[in-house]
N, C-alpha and C positions, 0 to 999 in steps of 0.2 A: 752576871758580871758585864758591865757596860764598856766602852771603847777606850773609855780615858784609863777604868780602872785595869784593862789588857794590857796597854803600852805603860802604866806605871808601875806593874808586878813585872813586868820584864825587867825594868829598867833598874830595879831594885836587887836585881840579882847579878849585878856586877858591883855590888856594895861587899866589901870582903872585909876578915877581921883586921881593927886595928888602922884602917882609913876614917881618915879626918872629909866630913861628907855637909855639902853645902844642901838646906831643905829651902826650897822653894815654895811658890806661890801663888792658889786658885784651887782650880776643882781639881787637875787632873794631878797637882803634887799633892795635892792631899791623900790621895790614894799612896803614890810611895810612901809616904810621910807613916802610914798605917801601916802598909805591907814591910818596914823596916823597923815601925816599934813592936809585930809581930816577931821579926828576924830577933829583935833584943832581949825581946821575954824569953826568947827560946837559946838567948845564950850568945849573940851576934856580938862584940865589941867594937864598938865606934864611939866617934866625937866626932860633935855636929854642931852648926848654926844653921841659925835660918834667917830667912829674906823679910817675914813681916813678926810684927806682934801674934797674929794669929797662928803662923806657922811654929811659931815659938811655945805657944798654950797646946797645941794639940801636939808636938814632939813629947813636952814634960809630961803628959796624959799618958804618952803612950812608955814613957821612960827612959827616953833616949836624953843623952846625956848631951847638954847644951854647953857647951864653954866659951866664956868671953873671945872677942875680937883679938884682944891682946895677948889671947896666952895658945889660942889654935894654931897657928901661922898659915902657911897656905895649902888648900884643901887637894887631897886628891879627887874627887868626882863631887860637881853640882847638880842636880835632876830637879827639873824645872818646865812647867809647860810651855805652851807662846801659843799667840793669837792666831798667827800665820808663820808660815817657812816657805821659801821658795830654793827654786834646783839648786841655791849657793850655797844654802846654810844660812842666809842671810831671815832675821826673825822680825815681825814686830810683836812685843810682849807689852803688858803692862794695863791690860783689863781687868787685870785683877785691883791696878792699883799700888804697886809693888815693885815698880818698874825700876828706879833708884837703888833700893839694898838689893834685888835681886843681879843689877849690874856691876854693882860693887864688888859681890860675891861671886859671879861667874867671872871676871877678871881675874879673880885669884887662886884660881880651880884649875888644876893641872887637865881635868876634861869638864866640858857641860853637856849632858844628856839631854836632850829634849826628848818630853814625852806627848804625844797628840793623838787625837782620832784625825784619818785622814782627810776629813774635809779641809785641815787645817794647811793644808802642804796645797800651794798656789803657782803659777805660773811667772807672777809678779805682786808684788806688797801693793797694799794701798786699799784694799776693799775694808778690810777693818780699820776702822778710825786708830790713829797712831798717837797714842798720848804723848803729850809733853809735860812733862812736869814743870812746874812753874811757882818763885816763892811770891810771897802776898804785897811784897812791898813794890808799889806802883806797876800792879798786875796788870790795869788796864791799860798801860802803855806796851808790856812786852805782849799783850793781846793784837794788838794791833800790828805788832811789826812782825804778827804769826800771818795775819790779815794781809798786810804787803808783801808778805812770802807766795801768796796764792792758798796757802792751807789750810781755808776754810774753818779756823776753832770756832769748838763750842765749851763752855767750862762743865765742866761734869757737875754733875749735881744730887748730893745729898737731902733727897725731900724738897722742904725750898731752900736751900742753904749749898755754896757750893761747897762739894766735894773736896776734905782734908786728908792728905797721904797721913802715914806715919810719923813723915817728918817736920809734917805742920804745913806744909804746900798745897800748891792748887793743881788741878791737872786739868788741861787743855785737849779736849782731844780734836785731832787735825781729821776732818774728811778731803780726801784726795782722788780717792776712787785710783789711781796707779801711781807709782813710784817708779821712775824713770831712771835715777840714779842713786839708790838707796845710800852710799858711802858718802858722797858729794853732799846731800840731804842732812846726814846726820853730823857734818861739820857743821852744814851751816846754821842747823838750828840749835847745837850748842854752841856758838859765835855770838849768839842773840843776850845781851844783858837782862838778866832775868831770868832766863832758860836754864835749870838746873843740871836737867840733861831730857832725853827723849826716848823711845820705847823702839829705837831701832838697835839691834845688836848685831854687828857686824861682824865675820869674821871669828866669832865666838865660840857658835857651836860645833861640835864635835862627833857625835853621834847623834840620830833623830829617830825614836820609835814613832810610828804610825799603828796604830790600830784601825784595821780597814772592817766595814761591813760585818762582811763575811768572818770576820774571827781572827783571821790572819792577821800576822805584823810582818810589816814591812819595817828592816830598821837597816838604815841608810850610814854609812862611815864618808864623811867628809877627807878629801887624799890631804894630806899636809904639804 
């Protein structure tokens, strides 16, 4: 059992019957994603959405029951990995590409779980490039005013072709190497015409599993 899949069997065990449970998106939810269509075979009751198309295929797979946007309302617990975490709780997410529905969905999540292998838990955000999600229409202009931000993008790129979210966008990812003021930052690059939103999530998370090394989890409660 590897480190993503530690912290997301843990995190899959404050899923109780009869919670409305948000599936997130990448390697390390995919493991909840399994370790909770396990819990369903075995007789768990929940209702679930998820953050991507893909998290959506491998839920139905495992038989968790998916219900529309308009008829769940809002979720008791989201489980979700991120890129990075630093001492606040403050994440950047969105390497998987997913960065958009999975913020939507932890917005509307009475808790978000983050699940990680500890390298992912930082001193300060910035080492992982920080996507920005970005629509197509005059992309090379909101490129540029990422460029006069100082944030270094680059467009992600599928093959040779750039890189399409789910929602038909493009994503930007920012090299920054640190993050000085992560809140102040993710006003101002959703301020940006263009900018649909950004892969910083503030303020959000709730609880953070870490899978360290050694076997152990560290799992952290943010005070309210």
């Amino acid at each position: 059992m590897n480190l993503k899949q530690i912290a997301a069997e843990r995190a899959a065990e404050y899923i109780q019957d009869g919670m409305k449970v948000g599936l997130g998106t990448g390697s390390t939810a995919y493991y909840a994603i399994c370790k909770l269509g396990e819990r369903v075979r075995d007789g768990l009751q929940i209702q679930a959405v998820a953050t991507s198309e893909a998290s959506d295929k491998l839920a139905r797979e495992w038989g968790i029951p998916i219900i529309p946007f308009d008829q769940i309302g809002r979720l008791d617990i989201t489980i979700d990995g991120a890129d990075e975490v630093d001492p606040e709780f403050n994440l950047i997410k969105g390497g998987g590409g997913a960065l958009l529905r999975e913020k939507i969905v932890a917005a509307n999540s009475d808790q978000l779980i983050i699940v990680a292998d500890g390298s992912k838990a930082v001193d300060k955000l910035g080492r992982f490039p920080l996507p920005v999600e970005v629509v197509p229409f005059a992309s090379e202009w909101t490129f540029k005013s990422l460029e006069s931000m100082g944030c270094s993008p680059e467009w992600r790129m599928n093959g040779d072709e750039r890189y399409l979210t789910d929602n038909g966008n493009l994503i930007a990812d920012c090299r920054m190497e640190a993050i000085e003021q992560a809140p102040d930052l993710n006003i101002q690059l959703n301020m940006l015409p263009g900018v649909v939103d950004n892969g910083l999530f503030i303020n959000m998370a709730n609880i953070v599993i870490l899978a360290k090394e050694d076997g152990s989890i560290d799992e952290l409660h943010r005070s309210k």
